[in-house]
N, C-alpha and C positions, 0 to 999 in steps of 0.2 A: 504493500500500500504506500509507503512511504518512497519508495522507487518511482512508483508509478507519480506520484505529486512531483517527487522530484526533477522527474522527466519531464512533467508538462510545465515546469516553471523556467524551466531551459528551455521549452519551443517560446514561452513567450519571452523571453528576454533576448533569444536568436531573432523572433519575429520583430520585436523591436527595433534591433539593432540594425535589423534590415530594411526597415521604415525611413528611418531615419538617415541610412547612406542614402535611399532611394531620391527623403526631399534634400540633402546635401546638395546630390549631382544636379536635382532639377534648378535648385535655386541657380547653379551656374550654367544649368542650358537654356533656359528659356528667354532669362532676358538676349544670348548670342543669336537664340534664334529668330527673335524677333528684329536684331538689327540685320541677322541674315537675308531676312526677307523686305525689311524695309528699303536694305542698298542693292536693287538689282543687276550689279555689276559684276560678270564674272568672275576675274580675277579676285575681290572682295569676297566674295561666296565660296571659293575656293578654297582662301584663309581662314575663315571662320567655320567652314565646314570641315576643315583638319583639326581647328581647335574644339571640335564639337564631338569627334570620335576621340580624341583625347578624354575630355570627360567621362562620354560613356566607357571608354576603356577604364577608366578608374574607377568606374562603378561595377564593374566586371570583378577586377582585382579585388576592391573591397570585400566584395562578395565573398569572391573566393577565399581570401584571408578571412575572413570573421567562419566562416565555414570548418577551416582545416584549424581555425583556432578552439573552435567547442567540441569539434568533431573527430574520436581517433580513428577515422575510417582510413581501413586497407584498402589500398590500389593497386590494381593489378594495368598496367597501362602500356599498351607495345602497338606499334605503329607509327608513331608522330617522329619519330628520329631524324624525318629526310622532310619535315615540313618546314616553310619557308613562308617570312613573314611579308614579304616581297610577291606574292604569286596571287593568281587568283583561282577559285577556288569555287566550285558547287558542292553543296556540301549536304549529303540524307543519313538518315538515320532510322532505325527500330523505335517505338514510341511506348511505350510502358504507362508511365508516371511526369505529373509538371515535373520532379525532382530531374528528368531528364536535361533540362534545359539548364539548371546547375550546371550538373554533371558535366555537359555539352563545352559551357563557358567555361569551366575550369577547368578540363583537360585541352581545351585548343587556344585560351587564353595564351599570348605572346608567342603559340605558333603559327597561327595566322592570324591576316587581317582580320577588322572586329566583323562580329554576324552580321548579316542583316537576314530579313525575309522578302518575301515579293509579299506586297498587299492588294486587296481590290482598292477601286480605285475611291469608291464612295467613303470608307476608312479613312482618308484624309481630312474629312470635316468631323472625326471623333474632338468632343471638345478636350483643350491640351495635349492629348497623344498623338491624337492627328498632327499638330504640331510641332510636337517632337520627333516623330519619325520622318515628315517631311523636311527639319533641319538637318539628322541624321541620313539623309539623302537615302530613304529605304524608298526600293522599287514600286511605282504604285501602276499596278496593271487593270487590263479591263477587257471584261469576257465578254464576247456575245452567243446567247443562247442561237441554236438552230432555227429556230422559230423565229428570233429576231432576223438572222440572216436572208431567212425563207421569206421574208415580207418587205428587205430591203439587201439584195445583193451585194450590193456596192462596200457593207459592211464586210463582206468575206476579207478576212488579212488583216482587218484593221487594227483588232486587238494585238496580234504581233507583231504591227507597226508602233503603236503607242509603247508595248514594253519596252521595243528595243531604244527607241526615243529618251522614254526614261530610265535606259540605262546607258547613253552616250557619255555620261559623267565619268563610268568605270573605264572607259579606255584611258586614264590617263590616273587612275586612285585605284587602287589596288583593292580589292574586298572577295569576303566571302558570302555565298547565299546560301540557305540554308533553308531545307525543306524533309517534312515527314510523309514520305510516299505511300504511309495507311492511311494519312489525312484523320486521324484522332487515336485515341491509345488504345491500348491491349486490353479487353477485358474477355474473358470466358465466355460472357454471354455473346456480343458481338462478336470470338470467334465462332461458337456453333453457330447462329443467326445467319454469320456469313458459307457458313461450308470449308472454311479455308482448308487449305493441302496441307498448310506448315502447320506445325505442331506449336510453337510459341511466336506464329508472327500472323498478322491479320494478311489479308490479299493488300497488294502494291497497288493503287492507283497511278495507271500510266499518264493521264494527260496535263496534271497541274507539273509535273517532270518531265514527259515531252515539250511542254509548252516553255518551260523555263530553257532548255536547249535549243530548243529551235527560233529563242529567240536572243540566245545569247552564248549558245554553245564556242562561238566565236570569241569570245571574249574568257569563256573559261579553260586553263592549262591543264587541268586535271579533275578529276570526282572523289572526293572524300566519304568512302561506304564506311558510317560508324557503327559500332554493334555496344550497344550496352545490356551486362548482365550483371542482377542482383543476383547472388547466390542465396544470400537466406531470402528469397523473393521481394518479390515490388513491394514499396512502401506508400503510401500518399506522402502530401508535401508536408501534413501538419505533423506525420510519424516522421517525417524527414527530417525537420525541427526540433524535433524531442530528442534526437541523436539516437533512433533504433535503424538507420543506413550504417553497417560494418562495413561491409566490404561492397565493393563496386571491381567489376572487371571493364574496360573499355578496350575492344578491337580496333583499329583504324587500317582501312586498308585503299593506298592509293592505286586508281584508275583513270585509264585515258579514254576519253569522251569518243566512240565512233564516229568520225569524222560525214559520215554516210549519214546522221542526223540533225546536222546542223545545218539551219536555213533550209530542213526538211518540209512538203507539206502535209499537214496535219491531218486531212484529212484523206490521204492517198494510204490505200488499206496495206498495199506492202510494206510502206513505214510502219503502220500501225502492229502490224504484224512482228515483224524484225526488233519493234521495239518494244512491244510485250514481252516478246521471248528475253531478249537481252534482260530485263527487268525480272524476270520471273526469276533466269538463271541466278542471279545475283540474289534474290531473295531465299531460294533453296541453300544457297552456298551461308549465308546468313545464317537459316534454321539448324543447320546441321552443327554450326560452329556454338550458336546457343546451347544445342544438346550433347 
């Protein structure tokens, strides 16, 4: 009993201290980003938007220090050796637990550039995050459903036009993107629901991963396959906090992007095909490495 109290006054004093780096970094991003967007000058945007992954990079680290400061969690961690903080970078991963995204930032921390995500594009009018992530120059893209297309052609491409648009920044600032190809986490239920073949991974959704290559396969040097495993099993974030995460295994294993899908079309079924398979393989070779 006194364990268990014990533990849940460590998640709140961990969750505090997490709060509090959070408003630290905002107090110094917001007012940058607002002068970001008030000087529409390149060059000017360009300074402030390095001094702005600075920040978040420091809220990363914090992180991860106050983490490894409460936490005596075993790391088992192979792969990152040959990574380079200079490169760019697509980056998926297995999805479990939020605790992943820890996990994520603390092992690739100061190996590569800092994460970003691709978002829709409507996510940019979230009040204040919206505008954080727009200072943080995170990718804001935009889908068109079939239907839409179906009633106005002229949209075919366009959505692959607008990402690669707003990611002409990256040819010249290095970063990584970063995507969960089950598109939500592991649970039992959603695996039977789904049927899946793998034993501890949900089915890969191909097209938010096709769609990020083929609109910027060009732009990335490599693919970062992470594989994360709790050995005493998945935790939630608030067990996470409590310090009941011991051990954590992370696989990293670098890949080179099939050249054969990049500035592919999306809707040409032998891509589709070629790029399921390629996707699927990678995912079998995942499940096997989990078990």
């Amino acid at each position: 009993m006194l364990k268990r109290i014990a533990s849940q006054i460590v998640g709140c004093i961990v969750f505090l201290v997490l709060v509090l780096n959070t408003l630290f970094c905002a107090i110094q991003l917001f007012p940058l980003a607002l002068i970001k967007f008030i000087i529409p000058i390149p060059w000017w945007r360009s300074i402030t938007g390095k001094v702005l992954i600075r920040v978040a990079n420091n809220w990363v680290f914090l992180n991860s220090y106050f983490i490894l400061f409460f936490f005596p969690v075993e790391w088992k961690i192979t792969g990152v050796e040959k990574l380079k903080k200079n490169d760019w970078y697509l980056v998926i991963s297995n999805h479990q637990s939020w605790v992943d995204i820890f996990i994520l930032q603390k092992v690739l921390y100061g190996r590569i550039p800092y994460i970003k995500f691709f978002l829709k594009k409507e996510l940019i009018w979230v009040p204040v995050i919206g505008l954080a992530w727009w200072a943080l120059d995170f990718p804001f893209m935009k889908r068109f459903t079939k239907e839409e297309i179906k009633k106005n052609p002229e949209l075919k491409g366009k959505d692959i036009e607008i990402t690669r648009k707003a990611c002409e920044k990256f040819k010249t600032d290095y970063v990584a993107v970063m995507t969960f190809p089950e598109g939500t986490r592991f649970t039992n239920e959603k695996h039977d629901r789904q049927n899946s073949p793998y034993k501890h991974l949900l089915k890969p959704k191909a097209g938010g991963l096709s769609f990020t290559i083929s609109a910027m396969g060009d732009k990335f040097h490599r693919l970062l396959n992470v594989t994360i495993v709790y050995p005493d099993g998945v935790k939630s974030m608030w067990e996470f906090l409590c310090g009941k995460v011991r051990k954590v295994n992370v696989f990293v294993e670098i890949l080179p992007i099939p050249e054969k899908f990049v500035n592919a079309d999306l809707d040409d079924k032998q891509f589709q095909g070629e790029f399921n398979d390629w996707l699927n393989a990678m995912w079998l070779n995942k499940d096997k490495l989990i078990n």
